[in-house]
C-alpha positions in Angstrom: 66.1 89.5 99.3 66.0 93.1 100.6 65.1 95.6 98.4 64.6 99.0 98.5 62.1 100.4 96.1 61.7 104.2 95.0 58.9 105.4 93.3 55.5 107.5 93.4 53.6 105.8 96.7 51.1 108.6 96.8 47.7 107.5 97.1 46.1 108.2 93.8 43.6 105.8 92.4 44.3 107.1 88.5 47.5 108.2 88.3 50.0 105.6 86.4 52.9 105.5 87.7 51.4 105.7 91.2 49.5 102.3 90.5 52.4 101.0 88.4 54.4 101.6 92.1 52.2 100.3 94.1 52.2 97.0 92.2 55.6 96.6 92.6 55.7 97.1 95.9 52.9 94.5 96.4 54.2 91.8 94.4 57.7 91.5 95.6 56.9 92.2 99.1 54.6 88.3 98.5 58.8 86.6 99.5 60.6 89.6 99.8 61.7 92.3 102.4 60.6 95.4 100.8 60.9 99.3 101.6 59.8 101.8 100.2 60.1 105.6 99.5 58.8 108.4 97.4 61.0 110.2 95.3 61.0 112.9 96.1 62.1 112.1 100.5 64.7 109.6 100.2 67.8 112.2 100.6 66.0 113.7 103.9 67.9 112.6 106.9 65.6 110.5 108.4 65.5 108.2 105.2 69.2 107.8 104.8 69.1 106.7 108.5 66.5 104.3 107.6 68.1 102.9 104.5 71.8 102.6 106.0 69.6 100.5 109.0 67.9 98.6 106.2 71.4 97.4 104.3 69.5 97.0 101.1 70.6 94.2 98.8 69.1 96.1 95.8 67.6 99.6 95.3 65.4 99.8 92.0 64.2 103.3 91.3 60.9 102.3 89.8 60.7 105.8 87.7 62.6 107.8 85.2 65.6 108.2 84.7 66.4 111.4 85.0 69.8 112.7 86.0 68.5 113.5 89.8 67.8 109.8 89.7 71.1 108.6 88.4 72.8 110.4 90.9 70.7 109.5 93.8 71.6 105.7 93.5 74.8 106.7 92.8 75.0 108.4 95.9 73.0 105.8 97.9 75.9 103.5 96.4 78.6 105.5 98.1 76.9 105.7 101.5 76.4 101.7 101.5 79.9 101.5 100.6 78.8 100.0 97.4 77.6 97.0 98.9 74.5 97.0 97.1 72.9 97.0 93.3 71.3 99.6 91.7 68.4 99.5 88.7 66.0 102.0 87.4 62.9 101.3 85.1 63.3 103.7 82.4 59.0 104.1 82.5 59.8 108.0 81.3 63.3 108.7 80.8 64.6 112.3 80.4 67.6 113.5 80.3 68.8 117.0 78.8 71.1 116.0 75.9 73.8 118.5 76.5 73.7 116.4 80.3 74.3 112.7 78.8 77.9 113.0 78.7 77.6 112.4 82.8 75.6 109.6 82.6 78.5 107.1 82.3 79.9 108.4 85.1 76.5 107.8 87.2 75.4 104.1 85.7 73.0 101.8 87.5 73.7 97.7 87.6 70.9 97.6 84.9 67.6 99.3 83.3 65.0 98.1 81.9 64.3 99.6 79.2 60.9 99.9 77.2 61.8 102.2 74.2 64.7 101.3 71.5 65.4 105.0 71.6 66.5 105.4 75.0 67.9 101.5 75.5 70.2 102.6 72.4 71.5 105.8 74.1 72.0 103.6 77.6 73.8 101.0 75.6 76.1 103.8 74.0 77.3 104.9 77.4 77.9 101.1 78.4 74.9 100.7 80.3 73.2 96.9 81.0 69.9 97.0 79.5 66.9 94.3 79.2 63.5 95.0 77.7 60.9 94.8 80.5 57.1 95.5 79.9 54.7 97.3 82.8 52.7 94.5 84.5 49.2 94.4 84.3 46.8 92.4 86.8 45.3 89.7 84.1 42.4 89.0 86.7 41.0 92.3 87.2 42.1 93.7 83.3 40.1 90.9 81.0 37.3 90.0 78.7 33.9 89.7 80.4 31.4 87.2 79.9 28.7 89.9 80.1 26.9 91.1 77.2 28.0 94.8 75.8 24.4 96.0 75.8 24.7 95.5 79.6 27.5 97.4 80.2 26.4 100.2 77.8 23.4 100.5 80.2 25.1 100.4 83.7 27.0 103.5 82.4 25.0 105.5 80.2 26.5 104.6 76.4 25.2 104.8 73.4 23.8 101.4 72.5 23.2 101.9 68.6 27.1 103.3 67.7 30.6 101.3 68.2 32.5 103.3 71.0 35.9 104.5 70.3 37.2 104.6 74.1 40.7 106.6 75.2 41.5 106.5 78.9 43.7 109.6 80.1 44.6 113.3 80.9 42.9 116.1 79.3 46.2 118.0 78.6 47.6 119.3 75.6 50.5 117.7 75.7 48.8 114.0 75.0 47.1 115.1 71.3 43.4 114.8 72.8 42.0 117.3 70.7 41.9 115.1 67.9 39.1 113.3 69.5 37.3 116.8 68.5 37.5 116.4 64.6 37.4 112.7 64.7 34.1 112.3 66.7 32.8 115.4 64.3 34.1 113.6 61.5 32.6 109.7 62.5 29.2 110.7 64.4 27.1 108.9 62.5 28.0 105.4 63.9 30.5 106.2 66.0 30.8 107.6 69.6 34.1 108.8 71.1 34.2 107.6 75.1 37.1 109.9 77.0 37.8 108.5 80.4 39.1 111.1 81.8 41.9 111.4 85.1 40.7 113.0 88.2 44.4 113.6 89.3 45.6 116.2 87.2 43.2 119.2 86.8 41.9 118.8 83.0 42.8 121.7 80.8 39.6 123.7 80.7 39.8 125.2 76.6 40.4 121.2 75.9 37.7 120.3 77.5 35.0 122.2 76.2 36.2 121.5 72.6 35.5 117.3 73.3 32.3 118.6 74.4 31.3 120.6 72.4 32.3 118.1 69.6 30.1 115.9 70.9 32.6 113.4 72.6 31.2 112.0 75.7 33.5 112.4 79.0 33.5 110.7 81.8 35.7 112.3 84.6 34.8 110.5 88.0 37.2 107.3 89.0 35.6 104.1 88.0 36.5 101.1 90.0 35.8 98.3 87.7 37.5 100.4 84.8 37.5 96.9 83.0 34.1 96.7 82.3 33.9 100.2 80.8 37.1 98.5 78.1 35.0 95.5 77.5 31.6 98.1 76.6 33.7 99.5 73.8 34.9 98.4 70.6 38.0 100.1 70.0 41.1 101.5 72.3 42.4 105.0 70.5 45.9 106.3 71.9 46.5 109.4 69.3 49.6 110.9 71.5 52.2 112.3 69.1 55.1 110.2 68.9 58.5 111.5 68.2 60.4 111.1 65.8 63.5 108.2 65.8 65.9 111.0 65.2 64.5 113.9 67.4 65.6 114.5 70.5 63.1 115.7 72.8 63.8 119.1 74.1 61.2 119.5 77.2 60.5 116.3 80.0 56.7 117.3 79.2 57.1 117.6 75.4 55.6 113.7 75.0 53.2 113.7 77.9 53.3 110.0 78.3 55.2 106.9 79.9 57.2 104.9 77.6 55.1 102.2 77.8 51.2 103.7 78.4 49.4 101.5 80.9 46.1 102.3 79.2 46.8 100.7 76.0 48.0 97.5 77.7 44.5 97.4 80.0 42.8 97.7 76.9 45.0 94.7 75.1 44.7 92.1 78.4 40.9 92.9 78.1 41.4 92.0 74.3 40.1 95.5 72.4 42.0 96.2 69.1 44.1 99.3 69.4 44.3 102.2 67.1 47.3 104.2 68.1 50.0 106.3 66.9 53.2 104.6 66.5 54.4 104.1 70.0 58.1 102.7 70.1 57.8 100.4 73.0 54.3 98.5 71.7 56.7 97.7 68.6 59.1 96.4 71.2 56.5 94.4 72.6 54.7 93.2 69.4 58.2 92.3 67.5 57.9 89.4 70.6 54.7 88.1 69.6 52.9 87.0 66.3 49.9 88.5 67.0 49.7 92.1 66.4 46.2 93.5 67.3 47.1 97.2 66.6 46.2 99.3 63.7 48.7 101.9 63.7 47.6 105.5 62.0 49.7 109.1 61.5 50.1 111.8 64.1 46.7 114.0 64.1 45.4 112.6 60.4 41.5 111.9 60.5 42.0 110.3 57.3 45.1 107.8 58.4 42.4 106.8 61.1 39.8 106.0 59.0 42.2 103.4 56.9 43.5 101.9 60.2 40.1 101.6 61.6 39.1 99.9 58.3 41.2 97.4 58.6 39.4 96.1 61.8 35.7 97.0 60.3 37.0 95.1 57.0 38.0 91.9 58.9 36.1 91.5 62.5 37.1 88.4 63.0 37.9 87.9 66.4 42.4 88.2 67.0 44.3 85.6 69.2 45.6 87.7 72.0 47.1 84.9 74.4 50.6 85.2 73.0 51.0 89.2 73.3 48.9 89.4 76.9 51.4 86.6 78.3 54.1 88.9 77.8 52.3 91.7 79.9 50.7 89.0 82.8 52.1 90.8 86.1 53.1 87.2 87.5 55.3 86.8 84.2 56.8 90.0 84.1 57.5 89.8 88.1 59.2 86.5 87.4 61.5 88.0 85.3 62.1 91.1 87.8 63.1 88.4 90.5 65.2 86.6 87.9 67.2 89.7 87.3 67.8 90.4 90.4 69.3 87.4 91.7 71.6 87.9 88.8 73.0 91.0 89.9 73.0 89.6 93.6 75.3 86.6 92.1 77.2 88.4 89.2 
């Protein structure tokens, strides 16, 4: 097949949807003709030469969707003479609500989807949609045979306390200054272990109140991430979910992807999660029996503490094979190619 793929090709080591593209792009190029653009140059002149030369077969716009996107594949459409199928991966949809009256008039082939909130919403406007979870690489994201007291050592970690690890941006719009009260509020066994981004610039007031809480940060990129997951004992996402009724009013009022690559690293290296409700993990868990997630309320020390005592009450060790399957790259890019030669025969 030819495909054209459109995403975030930039080289950054830490940034999600940058790795997310990149992984795409790898994997289907392994018996497939890929190209591929960044977002934000495939309406310069050179690239619409490139792709009328190309004569895609499918274009997938590998982020969003916004309304820019929807119309950029619909306008890509017209240009190939609609000789070709479009799809978008709604990783971080946003579209301005007074704006989705257009999006019928702008639909893709398909999306896949990884909140009910925004598959709903497609569906209303008559929009194919299929539930498709962010791959992860099950080789490099796994549990170690190497003892945790190693690890703890190689990088610096408190060896006498259980580590509550989060792996993100230090921005206000992702909730991480509860890691301030709760690391205040747990510090005599417990030790909070922020892996901070070096993409974005972290937000300096931020900052200084994890460290001065006492929360340990870590803000250089670590190759072998995995073995910083399998030093700790617990994976805490606390970003504020919406609510099921709310429509967000900003693109930067929920500051992450649908479908957080952290939290699935952390699950395919088999840590139990303590999160805020996060729509498309229920997706994902309401496919699986096993459900090792803990689930506590926006911002609420106390709500923490019960979810985290359902783990300290019952350590036994939780089956993940069932729920990692579903996120195993080679799976979920099975399924991709599946789809597509759908489309190409539909």
């Amino acid at each position: 097949m030819k495909i054209l793929l459109i995403g975030s090709f930039r080289d950054s080591k830490d940034e999600g949807l940058a790795q997310l593209s990149k992984s795409y792009k790898n994997k289907i190029s392994e018996m497939n003709i890929v190209k591929a653009l960044n977002t934000n140059e495939v309406l310069t002149f050179k690239n619409i030469y490139t792709i009328c030369s190309f004569k895609p077969q499918i274009i997938h716009y590998l982020t969003g969707p916004t309304l820019r996107s929807l119309f950029i594949l619909q306008l890509l459409r017209i240009i190939l003479f609609f000789n070709v199928k479009t799809i978008v991966s709604a990783t971080r949809p946003y579209i301005e609500q007074s704006k989705l009256k257009y999006i019928k008039y702008l639909k893709p082939d398909l999306i896949f989807t990884q909140a009910s909130k925004w598959q709903k919403i497609f569906e209303q406007n008559n929009i194919a949609c299929t539930f498709l979870p962010n791959p992860v690489n099950i080789e490099k994201f796994k549990m170690l045979a190497v003892d945790k007291e190693q690890l703890r050592k190689k990088f610096n970690l408190p060896i006498d306390k259980k580590l509550l690890l989060h792996v993100g941006h230090i921005r206000p719009n992702r909730n991480v200054v509860f890691f301030a009260e709760l690391q205040k509020s747990l510090a005599e066994d417990f030790q909070v272990i922020f892996i901070s981004s070096t993409h974005f610039k972290a937000d300096s007031e931020l900052k200084n109140k994890l460290i001065k809480a006492g929360c340990l940060l870590i803000n250089y990129f670590i190759k072998n991430i995995s073995e910083i997951y399998n030093a700790c004992d617990y994976y805490v996402f606390p970003v504020k979910g919406l609510e099921k009724r709310y429509y967000p009013q900003s693109y930067n009022e929920v500051g992450v992807i649908d479908m957080p690559l952290s939290i699935l690293e952390a699950m395919a290296c088999e840590m139990p999660i303590i999160s805020t409700e996060i729509d498309s993990i229920n997706m994902l868990s309401n496919k699986s029996r096993e459900y090792p997630f803990s689930i506590f309320e926006n911002s609420d020390v106390a709500s923490f503490k019960r979810a985290l005592g359902k783990f300290e009450k019952q350590p036994a060790k939780i089956n993940f094979t069932s729920i990692v399957k579903q996120i195993d790259q080679d799976v979920v890019f099975t399924e991709l190619l599946n789809q597509y030669k759908l489309l190409l025969i539909a």
